[in-house]
PyMOL Python script that loads the backbone (N, CA, C, O; Angstrom):
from pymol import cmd

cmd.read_pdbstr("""\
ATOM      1  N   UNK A   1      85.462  70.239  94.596  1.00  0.00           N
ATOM      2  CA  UNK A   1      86.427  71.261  94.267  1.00  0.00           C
ATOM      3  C   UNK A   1      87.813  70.748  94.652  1.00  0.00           C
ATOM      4  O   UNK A   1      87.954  70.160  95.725  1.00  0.00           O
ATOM      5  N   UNK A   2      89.026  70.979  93.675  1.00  0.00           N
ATOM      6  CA  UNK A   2      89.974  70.189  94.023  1.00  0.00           C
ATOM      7  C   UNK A   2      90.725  71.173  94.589  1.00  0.00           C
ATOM      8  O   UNK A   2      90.498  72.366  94.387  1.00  0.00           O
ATOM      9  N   UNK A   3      91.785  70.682  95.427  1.00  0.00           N
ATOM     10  CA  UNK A   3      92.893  71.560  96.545  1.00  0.00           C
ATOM     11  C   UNK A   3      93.721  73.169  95.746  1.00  0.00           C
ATOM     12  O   UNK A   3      94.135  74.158  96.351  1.00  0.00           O
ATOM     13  N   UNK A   4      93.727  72.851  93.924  1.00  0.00           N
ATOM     14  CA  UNK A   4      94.586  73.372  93.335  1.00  0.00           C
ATOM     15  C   UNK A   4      93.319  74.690  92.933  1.00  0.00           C
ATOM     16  O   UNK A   4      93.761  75.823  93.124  1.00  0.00           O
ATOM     17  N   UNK A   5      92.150  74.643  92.523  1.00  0.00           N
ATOM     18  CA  UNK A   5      91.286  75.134  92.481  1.00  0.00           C
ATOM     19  C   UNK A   5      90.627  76.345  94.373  1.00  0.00           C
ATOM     20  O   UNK A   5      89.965  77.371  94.533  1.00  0.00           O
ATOM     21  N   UNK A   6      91.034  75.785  94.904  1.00  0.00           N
ATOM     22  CA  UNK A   6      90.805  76.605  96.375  1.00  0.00           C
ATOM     23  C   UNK A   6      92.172  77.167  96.922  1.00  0.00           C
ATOM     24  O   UNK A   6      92.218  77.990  97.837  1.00  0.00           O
ATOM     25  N   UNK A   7      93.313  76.642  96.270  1.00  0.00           N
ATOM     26  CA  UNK A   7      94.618  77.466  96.481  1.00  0.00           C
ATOM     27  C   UNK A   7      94.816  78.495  95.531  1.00  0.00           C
ATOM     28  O   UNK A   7      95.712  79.315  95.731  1.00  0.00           O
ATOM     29  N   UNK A   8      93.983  78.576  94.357  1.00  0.00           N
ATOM     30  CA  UNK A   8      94.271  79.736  93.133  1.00  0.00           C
ATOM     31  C   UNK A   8      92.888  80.403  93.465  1.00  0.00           C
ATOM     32  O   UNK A   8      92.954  81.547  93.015  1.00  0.00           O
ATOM     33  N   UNK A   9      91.614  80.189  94.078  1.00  0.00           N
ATOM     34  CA  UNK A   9      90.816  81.427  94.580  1.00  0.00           C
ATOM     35  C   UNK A   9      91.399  82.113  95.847  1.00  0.00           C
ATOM     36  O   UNK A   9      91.037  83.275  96.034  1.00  0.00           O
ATOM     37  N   UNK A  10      92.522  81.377  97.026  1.00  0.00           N
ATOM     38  CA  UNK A  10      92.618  82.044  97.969  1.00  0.00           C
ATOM     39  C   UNK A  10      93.942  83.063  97.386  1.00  0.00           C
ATOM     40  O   UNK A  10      94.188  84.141  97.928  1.00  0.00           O
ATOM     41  N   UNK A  11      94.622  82.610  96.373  1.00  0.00           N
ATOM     42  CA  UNK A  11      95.702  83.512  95.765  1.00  0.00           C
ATOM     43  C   UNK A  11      94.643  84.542  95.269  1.00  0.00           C
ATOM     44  O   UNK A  11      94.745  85.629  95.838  1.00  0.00           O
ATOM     45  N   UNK A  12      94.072  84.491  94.736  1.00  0.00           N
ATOM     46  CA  UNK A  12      92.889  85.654  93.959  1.00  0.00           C
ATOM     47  C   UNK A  12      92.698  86.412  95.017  1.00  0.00           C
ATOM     48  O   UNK A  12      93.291  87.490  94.995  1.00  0.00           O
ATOM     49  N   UNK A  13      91.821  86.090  96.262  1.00  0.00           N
ATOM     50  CA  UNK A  13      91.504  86.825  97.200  1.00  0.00           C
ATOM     51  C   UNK A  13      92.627  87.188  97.929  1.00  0.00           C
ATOM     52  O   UNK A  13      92.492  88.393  98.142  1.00  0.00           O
ATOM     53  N   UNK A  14      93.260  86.950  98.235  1.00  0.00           N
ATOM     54  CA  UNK A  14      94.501  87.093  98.927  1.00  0.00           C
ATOM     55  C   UNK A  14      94.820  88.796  97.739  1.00  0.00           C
ATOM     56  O   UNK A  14      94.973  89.917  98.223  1.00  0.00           O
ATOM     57  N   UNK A  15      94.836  88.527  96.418  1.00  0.00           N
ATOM     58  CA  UNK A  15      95.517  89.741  95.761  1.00  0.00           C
ATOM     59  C   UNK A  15      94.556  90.693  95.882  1.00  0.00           C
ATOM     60  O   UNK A  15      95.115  91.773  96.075  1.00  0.00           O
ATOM     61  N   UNK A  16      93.482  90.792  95.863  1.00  0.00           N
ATOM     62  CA  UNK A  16      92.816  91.796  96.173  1.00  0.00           C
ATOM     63  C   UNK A  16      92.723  92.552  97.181  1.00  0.00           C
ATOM     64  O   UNK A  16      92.720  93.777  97.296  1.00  0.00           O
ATOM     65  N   UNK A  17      92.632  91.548  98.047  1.00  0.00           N
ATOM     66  CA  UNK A  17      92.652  92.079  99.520  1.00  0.00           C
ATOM     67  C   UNK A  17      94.464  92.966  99.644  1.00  0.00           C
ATOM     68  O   UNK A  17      94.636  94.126 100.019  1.00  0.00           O
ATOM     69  N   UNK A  18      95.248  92.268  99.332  1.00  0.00           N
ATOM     70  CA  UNK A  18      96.893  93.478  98.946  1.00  0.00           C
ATOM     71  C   UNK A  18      96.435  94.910  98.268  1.00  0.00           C
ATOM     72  O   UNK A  18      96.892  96.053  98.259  1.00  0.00           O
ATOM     73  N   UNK A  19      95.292  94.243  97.706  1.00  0.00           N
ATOM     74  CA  UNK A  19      95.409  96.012  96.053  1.00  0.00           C
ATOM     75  C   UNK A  19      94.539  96.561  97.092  1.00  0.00           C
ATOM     76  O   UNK A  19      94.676  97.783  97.167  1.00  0.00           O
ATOM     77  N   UNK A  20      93.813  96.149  97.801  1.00  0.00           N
ATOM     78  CA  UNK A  20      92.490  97.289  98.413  1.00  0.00           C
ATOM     79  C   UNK A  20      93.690  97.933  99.641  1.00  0.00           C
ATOM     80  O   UNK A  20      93.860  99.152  99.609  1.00  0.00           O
ATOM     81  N   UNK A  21      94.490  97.122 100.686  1.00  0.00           N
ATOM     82  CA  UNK A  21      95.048  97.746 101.355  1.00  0.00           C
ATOM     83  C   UNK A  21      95.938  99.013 100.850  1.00  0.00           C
ATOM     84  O   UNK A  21      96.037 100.186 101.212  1.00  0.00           O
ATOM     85  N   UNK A  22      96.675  98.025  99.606  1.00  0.00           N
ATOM     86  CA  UNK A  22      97.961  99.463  99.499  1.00  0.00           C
ATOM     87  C   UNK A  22      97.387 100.543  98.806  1.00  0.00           C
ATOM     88  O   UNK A  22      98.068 101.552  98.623  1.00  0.00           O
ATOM     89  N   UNK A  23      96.132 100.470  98.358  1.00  0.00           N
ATOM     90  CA  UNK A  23      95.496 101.783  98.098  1.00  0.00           C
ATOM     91  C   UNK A  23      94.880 102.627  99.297  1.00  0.00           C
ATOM     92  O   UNK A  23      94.848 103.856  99.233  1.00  0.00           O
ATOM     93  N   UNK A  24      94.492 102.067 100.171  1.00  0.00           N
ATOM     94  CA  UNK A  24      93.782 102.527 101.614  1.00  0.00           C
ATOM     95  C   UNK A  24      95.388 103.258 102.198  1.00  0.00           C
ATOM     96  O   UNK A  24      95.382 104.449 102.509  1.00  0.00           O
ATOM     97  N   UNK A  25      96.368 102.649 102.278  1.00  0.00           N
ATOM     98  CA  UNK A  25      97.683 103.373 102.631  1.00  0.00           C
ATOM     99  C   UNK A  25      98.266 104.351 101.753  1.00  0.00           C
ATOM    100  O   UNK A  25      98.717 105.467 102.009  1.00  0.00           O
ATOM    101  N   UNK A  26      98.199 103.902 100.980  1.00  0.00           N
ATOM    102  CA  UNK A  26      98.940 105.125  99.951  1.00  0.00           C
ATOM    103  C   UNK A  26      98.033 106.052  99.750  1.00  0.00           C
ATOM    104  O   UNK A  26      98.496 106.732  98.834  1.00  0.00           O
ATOM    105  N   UNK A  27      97.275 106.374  99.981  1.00  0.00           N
ATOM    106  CA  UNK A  27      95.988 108.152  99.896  1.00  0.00           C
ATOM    107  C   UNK A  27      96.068 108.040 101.440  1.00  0.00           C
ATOM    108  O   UNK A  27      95.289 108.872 101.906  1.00  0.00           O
ATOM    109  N   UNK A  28      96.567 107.489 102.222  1.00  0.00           N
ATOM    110  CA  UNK A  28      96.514 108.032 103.718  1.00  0.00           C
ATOM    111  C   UNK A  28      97.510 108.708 103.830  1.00  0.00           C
ATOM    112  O   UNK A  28      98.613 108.433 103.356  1.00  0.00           O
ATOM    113  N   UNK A  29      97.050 110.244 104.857  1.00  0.00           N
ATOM    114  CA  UNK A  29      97.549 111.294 104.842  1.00  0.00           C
ATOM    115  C   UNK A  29      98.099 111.958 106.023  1.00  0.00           C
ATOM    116  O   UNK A  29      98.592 113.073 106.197  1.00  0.00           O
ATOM    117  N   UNK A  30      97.798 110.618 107.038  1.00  0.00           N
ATOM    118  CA  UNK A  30      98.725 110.999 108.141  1.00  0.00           C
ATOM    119  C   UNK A  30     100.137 110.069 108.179  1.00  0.00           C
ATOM    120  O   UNK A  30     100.431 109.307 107.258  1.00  0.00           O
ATOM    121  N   UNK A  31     100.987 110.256 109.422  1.00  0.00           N
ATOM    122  CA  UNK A  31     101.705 109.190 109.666  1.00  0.00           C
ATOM    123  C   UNK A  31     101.708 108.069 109.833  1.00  0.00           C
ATOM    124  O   UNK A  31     100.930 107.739 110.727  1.00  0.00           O
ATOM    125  N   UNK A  32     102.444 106.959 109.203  1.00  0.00           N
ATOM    126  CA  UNK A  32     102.207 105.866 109.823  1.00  0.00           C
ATOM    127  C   UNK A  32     103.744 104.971 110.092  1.00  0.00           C
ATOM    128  O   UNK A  32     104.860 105.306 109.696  1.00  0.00           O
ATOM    129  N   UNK A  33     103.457 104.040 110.700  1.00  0.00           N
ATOM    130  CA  UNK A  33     105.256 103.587 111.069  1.00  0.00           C
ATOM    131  C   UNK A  33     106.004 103.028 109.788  1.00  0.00           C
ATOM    132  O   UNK A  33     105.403 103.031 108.714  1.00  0.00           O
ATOM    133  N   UNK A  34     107.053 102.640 109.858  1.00  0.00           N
ATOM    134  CA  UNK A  34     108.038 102.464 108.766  1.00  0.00           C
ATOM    135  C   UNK A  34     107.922 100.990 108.467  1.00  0.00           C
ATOM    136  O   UNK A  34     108.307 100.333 107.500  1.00  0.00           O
ATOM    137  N   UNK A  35     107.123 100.576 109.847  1.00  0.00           N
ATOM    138  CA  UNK A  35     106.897  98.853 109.528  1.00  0.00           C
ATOM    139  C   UNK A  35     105.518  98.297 108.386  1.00  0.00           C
ATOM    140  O   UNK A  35     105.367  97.271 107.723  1.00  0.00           O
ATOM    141  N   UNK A  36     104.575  99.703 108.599  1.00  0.00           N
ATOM    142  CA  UNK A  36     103.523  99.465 107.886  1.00  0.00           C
ATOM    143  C   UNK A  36     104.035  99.896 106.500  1.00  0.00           C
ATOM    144  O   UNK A  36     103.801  99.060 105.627  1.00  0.00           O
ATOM    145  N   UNK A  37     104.707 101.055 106.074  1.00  0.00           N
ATOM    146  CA  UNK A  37     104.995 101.541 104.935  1.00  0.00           C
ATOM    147  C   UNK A  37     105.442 100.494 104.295  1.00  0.00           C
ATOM    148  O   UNK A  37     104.778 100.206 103.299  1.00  0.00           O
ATOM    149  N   UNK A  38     106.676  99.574 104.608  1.00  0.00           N
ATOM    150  CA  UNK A  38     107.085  98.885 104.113  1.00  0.00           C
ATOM    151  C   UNK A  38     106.116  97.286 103.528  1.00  0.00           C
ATOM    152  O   UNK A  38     106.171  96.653 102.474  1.00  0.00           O
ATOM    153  N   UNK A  39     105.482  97.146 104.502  1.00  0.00           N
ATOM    154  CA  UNK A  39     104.524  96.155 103.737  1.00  0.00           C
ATOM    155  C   UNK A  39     103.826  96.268 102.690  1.00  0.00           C
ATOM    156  O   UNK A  39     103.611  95.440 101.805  1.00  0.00           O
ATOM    157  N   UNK A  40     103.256  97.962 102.881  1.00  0.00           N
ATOM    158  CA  UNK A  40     102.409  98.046 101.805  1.00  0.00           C
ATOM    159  C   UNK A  40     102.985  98.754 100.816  1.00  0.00           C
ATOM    160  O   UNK A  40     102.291  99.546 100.178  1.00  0.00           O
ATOM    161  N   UNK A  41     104.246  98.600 100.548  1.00  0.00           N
ATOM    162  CA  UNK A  41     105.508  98.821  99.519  1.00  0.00           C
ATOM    163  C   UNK A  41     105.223  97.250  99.025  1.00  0.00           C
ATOM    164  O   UNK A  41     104.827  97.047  97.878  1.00  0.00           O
ATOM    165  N   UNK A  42     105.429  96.251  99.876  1.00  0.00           N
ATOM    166  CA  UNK A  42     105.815  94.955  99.714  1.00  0.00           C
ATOM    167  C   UNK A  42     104.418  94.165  98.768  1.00  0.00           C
ATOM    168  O   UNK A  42     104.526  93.315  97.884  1.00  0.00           O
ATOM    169  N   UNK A  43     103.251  94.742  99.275  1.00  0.00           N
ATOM    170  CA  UNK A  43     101.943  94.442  99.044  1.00  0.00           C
ATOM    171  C   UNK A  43     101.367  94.845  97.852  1.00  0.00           C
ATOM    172  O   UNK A  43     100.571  94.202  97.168  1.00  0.00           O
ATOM    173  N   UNK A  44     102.027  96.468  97.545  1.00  0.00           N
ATOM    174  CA  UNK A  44     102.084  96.805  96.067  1.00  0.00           C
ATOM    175  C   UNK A  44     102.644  95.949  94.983  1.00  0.00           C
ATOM    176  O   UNK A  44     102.111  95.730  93.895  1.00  0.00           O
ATOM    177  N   UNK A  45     103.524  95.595  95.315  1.00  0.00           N
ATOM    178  CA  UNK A  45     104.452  94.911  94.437  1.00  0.00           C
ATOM    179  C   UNK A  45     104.313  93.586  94.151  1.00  0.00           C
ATOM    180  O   UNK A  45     104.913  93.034  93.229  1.00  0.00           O
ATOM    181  N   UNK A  46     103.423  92.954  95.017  1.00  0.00           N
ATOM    182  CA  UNK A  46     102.942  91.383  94.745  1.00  0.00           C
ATOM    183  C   UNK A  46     101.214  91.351  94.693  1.00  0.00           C
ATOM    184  O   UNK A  46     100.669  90.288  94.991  1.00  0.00           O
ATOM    185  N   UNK A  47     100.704  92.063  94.462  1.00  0.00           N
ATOM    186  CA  UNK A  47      99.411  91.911  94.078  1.00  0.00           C
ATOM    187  C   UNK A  47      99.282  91.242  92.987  1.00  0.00           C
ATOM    188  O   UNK A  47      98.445  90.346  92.883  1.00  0.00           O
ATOM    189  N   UNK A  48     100.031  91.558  92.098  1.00  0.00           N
ATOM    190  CA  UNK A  48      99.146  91.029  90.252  1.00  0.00           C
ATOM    191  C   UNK A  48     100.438  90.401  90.477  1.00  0.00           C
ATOM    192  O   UNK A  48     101.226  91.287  90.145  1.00  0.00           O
ATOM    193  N   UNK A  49     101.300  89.125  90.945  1.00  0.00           N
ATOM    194  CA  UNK A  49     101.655  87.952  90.858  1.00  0.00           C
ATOM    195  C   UNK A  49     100.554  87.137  91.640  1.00  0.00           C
ATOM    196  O   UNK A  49     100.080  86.025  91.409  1.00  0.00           O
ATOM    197  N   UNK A  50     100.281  88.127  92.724  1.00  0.00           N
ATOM    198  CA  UNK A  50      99.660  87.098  93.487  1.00  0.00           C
ATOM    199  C   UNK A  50      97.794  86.355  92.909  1.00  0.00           C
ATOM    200  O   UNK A  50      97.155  85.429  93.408  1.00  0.00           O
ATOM    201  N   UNK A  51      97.459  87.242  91.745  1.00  0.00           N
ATOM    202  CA  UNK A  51      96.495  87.280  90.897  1.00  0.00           C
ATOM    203  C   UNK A  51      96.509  86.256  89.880  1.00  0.00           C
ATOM    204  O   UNK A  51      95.727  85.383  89.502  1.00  0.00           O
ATOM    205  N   UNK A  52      98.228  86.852  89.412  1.00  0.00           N
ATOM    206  CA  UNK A  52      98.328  85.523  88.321  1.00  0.00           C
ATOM    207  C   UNK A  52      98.729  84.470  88.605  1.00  0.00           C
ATOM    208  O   UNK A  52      98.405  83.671  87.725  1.00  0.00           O
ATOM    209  N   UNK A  53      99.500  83.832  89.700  1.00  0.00           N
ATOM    210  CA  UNK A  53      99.564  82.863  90.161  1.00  0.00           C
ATOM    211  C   UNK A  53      98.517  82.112  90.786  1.00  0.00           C
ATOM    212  O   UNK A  53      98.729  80.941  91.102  1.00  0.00           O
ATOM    213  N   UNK A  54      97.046  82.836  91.070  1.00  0.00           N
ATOM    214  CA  UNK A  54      96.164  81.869  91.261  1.00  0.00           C
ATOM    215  C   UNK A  54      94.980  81.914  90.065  1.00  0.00           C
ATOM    216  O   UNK A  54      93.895  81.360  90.245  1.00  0.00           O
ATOM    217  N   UNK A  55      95.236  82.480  89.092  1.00  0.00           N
ATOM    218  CA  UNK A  55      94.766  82.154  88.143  1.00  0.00           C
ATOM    219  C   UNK A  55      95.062  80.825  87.380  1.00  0.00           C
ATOM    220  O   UNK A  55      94.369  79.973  86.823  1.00  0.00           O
ATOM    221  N   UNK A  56      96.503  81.037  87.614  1.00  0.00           N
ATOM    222  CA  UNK A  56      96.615  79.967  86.538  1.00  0.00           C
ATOM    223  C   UNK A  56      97.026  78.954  87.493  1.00  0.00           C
ATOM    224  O   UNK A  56      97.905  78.119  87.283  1.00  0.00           O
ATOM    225  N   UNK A  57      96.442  79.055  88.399  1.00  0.00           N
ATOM    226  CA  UNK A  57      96.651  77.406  89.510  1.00  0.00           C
ATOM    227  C   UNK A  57      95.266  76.584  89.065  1.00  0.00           C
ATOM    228  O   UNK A  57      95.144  75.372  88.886  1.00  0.00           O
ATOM    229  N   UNK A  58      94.296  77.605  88.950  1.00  0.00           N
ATOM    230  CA  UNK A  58      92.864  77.269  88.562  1.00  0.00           C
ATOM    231  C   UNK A  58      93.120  76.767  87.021  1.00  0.00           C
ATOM    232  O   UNK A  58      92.326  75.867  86.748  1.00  0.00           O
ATOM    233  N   UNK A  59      93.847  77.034  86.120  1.00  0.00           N
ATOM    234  CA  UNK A  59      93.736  76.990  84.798  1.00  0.00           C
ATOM    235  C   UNK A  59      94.559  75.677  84.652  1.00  0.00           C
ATOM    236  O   UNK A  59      94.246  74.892  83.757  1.00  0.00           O
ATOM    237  N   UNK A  60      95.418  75.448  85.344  1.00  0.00           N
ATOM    238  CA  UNK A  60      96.087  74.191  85.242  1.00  0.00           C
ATOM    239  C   UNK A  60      95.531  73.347  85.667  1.00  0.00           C
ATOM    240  O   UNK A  60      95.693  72.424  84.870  1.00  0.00           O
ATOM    241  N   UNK A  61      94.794  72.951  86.648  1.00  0.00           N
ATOM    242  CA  UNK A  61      93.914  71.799  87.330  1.00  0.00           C
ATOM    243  C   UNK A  61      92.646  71.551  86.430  1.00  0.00           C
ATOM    244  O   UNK A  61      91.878  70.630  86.708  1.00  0.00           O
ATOM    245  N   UNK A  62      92.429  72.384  85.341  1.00  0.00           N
ATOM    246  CA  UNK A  62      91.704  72.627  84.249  1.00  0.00           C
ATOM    247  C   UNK A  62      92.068  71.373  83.525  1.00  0.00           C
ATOM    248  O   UNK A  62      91.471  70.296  83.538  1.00  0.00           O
ATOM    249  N   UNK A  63      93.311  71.757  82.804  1.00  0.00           N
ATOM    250  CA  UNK A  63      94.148  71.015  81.925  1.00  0.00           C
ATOM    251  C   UNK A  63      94.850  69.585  82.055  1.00  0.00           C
ATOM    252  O   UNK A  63      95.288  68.954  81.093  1.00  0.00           O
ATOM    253  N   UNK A  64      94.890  69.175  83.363  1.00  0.00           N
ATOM    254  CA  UNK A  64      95.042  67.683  83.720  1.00  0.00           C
ATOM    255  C   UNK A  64      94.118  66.646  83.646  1.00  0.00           C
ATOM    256  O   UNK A  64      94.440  65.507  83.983  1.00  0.00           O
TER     257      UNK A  64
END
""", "prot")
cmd.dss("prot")
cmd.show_as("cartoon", "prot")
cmd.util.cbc("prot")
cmd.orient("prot")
């Protein structure tokens, strides 16, 4: 397995693991600090780059 192929599954996992958190935060219904809100503001917002950027890390190491 080449380096470019295990850096575009850990981008994959890496985005999922963002989409499962900022959904676990965002339906949470108590308080939480302004440091967590903000990540999982931050975490929303880079999930599906962080998806497609290791997709197509895998798709390019394809193509060489």
């Amino acid at each position: 397995m080449s380096i470019y192929k295990k850096i575009g599954i850990g981008f994959i996992i890496n985005g999922i693991i963002m989409f499962l958190i900022t959904g676990a935060l965002f339906s949470y219904m108590g308080t939480i600090t302004p440091l967590i809100k903000l990540i999982a503001e931050i975490s929303f917002i880079c999930w599906v780059p962080s998806i497609i950027l290791g997709i197509s890390m895998i798709v390019i190491k394809r193509n060489k």
